[in-house]
N, C-alpha and C positions, 0 to 999 in steps of 0.2 A: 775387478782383479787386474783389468790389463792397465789401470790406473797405480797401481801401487806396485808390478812388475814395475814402470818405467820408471819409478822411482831411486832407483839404483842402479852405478852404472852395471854391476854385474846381471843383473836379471834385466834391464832395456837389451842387452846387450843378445840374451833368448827371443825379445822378440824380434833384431834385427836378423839373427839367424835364421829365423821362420820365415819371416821375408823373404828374406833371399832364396827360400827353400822352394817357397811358393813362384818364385818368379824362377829359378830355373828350370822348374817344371811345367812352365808357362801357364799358370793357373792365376794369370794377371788380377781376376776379380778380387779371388783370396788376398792376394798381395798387396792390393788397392784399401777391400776395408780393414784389415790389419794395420798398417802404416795410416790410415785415415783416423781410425779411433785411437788410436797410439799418438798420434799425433795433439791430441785434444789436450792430453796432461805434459806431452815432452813439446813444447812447438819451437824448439832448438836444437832437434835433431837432423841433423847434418845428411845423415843414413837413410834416414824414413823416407826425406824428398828427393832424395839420388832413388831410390829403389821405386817409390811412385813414378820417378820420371820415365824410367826405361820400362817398367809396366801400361802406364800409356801408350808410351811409344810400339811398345811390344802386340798392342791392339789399334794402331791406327789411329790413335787419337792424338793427335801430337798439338792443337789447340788444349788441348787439358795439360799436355806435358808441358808446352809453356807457363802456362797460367800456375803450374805448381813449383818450377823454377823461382818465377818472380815474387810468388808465397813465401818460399823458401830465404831468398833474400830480402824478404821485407823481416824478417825473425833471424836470420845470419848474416848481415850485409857484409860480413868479412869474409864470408865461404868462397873460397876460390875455386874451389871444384864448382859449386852453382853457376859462379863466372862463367866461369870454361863455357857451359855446357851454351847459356846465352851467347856469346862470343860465336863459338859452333855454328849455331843456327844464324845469324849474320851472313856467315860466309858461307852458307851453302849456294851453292848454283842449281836451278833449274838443269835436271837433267835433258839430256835431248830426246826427240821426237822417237820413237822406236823405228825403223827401218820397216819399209812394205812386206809383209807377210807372203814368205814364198809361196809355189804354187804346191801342192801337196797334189802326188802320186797314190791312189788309194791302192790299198794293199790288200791282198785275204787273208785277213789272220787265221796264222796254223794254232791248230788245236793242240793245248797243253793237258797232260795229265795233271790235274790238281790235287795233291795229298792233302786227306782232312789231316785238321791238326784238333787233336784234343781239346776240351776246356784247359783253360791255366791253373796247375796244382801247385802248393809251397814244395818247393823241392826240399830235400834235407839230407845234410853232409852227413856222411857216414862214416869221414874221418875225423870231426869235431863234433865230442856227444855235446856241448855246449852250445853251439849255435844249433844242435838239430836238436833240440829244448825248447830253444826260443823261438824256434821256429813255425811252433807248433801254435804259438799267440797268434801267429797270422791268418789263423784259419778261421779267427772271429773277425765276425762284420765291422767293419771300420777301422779295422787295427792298423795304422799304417806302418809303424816299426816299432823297435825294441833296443833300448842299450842297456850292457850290464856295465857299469864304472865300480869301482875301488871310491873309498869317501876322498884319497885324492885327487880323484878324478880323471884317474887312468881310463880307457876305457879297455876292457874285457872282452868283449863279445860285444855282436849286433845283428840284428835281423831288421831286413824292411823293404819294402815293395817298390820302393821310390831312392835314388840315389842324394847323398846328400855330405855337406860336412859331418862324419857322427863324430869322430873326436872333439873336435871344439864343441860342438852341442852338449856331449858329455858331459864337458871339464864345467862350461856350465849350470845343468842341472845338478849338477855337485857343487859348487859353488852354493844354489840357490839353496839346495838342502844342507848345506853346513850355516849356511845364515840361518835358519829356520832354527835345527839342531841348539845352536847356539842361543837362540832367544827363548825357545823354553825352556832352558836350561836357565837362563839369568832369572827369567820370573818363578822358575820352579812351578812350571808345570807337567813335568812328565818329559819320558824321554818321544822320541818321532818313529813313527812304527809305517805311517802312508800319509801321503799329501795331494791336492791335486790343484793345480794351474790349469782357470778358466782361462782361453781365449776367443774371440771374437767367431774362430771355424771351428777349433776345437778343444781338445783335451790334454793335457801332458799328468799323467796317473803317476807319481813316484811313492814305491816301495823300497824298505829297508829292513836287513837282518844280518846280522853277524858282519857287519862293515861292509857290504854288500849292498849296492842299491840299481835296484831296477828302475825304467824310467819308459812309461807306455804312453807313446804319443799316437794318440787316438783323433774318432770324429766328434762332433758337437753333442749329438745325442748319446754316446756310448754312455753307458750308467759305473757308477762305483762297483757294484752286487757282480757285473759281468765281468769285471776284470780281476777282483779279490782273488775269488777264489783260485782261477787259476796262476796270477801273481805269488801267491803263496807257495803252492804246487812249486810253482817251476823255481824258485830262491832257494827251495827245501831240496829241490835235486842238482840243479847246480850247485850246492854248498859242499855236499857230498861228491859231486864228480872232482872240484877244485880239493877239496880234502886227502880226496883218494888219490 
């Protein structure tokens, strides 16, 4: 699947978003074999070996961050960002020696009162019935967020555990379901009701109703059965809050 995502630049363009999802969140491994399998069917992608690169780098590995530069321009030798980064490491300098470690004063630490804190619950806004809907996805295993978009790819609403770009993620999972939309539609097979995008860590679950698409970006193992039902659920009451 993640071979025929990169077949277009609209849906390569989902997985560069992941990418990048994953490396801002410093989950370099993700980021790594995402952009590494990705890379098999696109290997003139500009993005995959900039986003590999600082994932290395990001774990200390900066022999592998080389060696995927010079990958990169053996498949882009016109990439001038690749350049740059070559060029960069040239002129770096050996930093200097750290300074003799003072002598440390030992101290008695004073006793703090330490407040427990609770397990972490989904909170839920009590002034948008819309996102405290969606919010309630989160409370299944794996769930990492939720966007509701318009078929333009507005985006509506969003829930998720993890910060990330949700608008441009959106505009493309609508993007990717109006391409879909569209071709069963030319071959006449029915209209698009659910879909789902394997990727290499996880899952991206999209639902559709009344112009309406939800879009459940999930973990590897999370199954279809678990997320239907309450996809459903929550499209049939958000239709009605937006209605109302």
């Amino acid at each position: 699947m993640t071979d025929e995502l990169m077949s277009s630049p609209e849906s390569s363009s989902v997985i560069v978003s992941l990418a990048r999802l994953y490396l801002e969140n410093r989950m370099f491994d993700q980021a790594i074999e995402l952009c590494l399998s990705s890379l098999e069917s696109s290997p003139e992608s500009e993005e995959l070996y900039l986003i590999l690169y600082e994932a290395y780098m990001g774990k200390g590995e900066t022999g592998k961050a080389r060696e995927i530069v010079k990958k990169g321009l053996s498949h882009i030798p016109g990439s001038e960002r690749l350049k740059k980064l070559v060029e960069e490491k040239k002129e770096e300098v050996p930093a200097p020696p750290p300074p003799p470690p003072e002598e440390k004063v030992e101290e008695v630490p004073e006793k703090v009162a330490v407040e427990e804190v609770p397990p972490e619950k989904v909170e839920v806004e009590e002034g948008d019935p819309v996102l405290s809907v969606l919010k309630k996805f989160l409370s299944l295993k794996d769930i990492y967020g939720v966007l509701l978009v318009d078929e333009s790819g507005l985006l509506i609403s969003q829930a998720s555990r993890k910060e990330f770009d949700y608008e441009t993620t959106a505009a493309l999972i609508a993007s990717m379901y109006s391409e879909a939309k569209d071709a069963l539609e030319k071959l006449e097979l029915g209209g698009f009701e659910s879909g789902i995008v394997e990727l290499p860590r996880g899952k991206i679950f999209i639902f559709e109703e009344g112009g309406i698409i939800l879009s459940v970006l999930a973990g590897k193992n999370v199954m279809l059965g678990l997320v239907l039902a309450r996809a459903r659920s929550i499209l049939s009451q958000v239709k009605k809050i937006l209605e109302g």
